[in-house]
N, C-alpha and C positions, 0 to 999 in steps of 0.2 A: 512553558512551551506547549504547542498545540500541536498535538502529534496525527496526523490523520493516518489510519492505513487500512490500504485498497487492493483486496485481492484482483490479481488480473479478471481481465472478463472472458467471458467463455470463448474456447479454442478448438479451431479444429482436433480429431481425433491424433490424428497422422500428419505429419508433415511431408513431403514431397522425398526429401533427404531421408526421411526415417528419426531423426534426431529430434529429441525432446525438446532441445531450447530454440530451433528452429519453428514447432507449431505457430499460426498465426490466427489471431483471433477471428471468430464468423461473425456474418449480417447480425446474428439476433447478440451476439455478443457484444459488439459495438452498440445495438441500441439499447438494452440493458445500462451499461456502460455510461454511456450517454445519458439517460435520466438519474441516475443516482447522483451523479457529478452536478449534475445541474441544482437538483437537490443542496447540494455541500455547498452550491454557488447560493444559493438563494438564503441559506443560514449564516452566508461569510466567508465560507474559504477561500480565503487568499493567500496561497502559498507562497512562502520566500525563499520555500526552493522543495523541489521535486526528486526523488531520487528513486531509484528501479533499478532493479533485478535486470541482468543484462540478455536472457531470453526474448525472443522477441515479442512474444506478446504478452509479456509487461512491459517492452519498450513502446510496442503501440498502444497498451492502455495506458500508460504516463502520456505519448503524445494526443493523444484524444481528450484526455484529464487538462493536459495544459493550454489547449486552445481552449477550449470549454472558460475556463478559468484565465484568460487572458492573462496568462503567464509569463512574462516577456525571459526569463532565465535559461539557461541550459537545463536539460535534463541531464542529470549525474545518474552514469549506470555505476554498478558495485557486484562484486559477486559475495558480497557480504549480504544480499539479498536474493540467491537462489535455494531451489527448494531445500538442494541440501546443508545450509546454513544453518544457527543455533539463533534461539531469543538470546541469549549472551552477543550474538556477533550482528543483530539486527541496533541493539542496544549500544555497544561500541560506536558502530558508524554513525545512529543518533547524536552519541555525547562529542564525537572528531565537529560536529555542525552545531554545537551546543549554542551559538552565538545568532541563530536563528530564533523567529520569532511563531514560524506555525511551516512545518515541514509534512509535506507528503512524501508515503512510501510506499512503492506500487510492488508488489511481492507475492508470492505462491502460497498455497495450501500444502502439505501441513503448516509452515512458519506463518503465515499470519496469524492465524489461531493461534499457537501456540507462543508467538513472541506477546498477544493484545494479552494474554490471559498472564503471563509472568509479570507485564507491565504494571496488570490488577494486582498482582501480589499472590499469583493461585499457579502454583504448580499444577493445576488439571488443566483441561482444556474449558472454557466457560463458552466461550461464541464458536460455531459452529461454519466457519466464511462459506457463501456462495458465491460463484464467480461475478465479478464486480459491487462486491460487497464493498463498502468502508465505514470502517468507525472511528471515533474521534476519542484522544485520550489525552487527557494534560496532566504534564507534570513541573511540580513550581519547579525542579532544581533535579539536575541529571546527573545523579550521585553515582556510587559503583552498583546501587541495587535499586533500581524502579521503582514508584511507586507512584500511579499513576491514578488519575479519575476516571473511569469511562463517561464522558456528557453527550456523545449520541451515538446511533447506528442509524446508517443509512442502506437502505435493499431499495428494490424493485420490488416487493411483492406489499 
């Protein structure tokens, strides 16, 4: 399986509400955004399904991801995919979709680092996400313990 995962892209500081999973992504974050994705278009990605972190901007960086990638599916939110989530429970909802063939997962900082780098097999952190980062990881068979390839990073920089 072809696991892609893409830190949301940059967010305003503040939300209007005051509330963390209400911030909504800025101009430069969406264009950031926008080129990485395009990026993961031009190497292949075509996802057979999308799923996010139910904050809203990972919901609007899964929607911007999806059209980008002429994704005709629903986006699935999860709160198995907010910041304060475990690589253990990022991994779970992975293996519930095991019957997919290249899954994106649009998720927060600390957890994307932290779920990309136990995937490698590394209890440290190894990638370092910036906002609208993504990287790609396969793994042949979705056991109880990961073990996974890194075969590319994609930035903006």
């Amino acid at each position: 399986m072809e696991i892609y995962l893409l830190r949301h892209g940059a967010a305003e500081r503040q939300a209007a509400s005051g509330k963390d999973s209400d911030r909504q992504l800025t101009v430069d974050g969406r264009l950031i955004l926008r080129r990485v994705v395009k990026q993961a278009y031009v190497t292949g990605l075509r996802p057979s399904l999308i799923l996010s972190s139910p904050y809203v901007r990972a919901v609007q960086t899964a929607q911007v991801a999806a059209r980008l990638l002429q994704y005709p599916g629903e986006i699935l939110q999860t709160d198995q995919l907010t910041p304060d989530s475990s690589p253990a429970d990022v991994w779970s909802e992975l293996r519930a979709h095991r019957g997919q063939g290249s899954i994106l997962v649009v998720t927060h900082e600390p957890l994307v680092s932290a779920a990309t780098s136990w995937m490698l097999g590394s209890i440290r952190v190894m990638i370092d996400f910036e906002p609208g980062m993504m990287v790609r990881v396969d793994c042949e068979n979705l056991s109880a313990e990961p073990r996974g390839v890194l075969r590319r990073i994609f930035t903006d920089k």
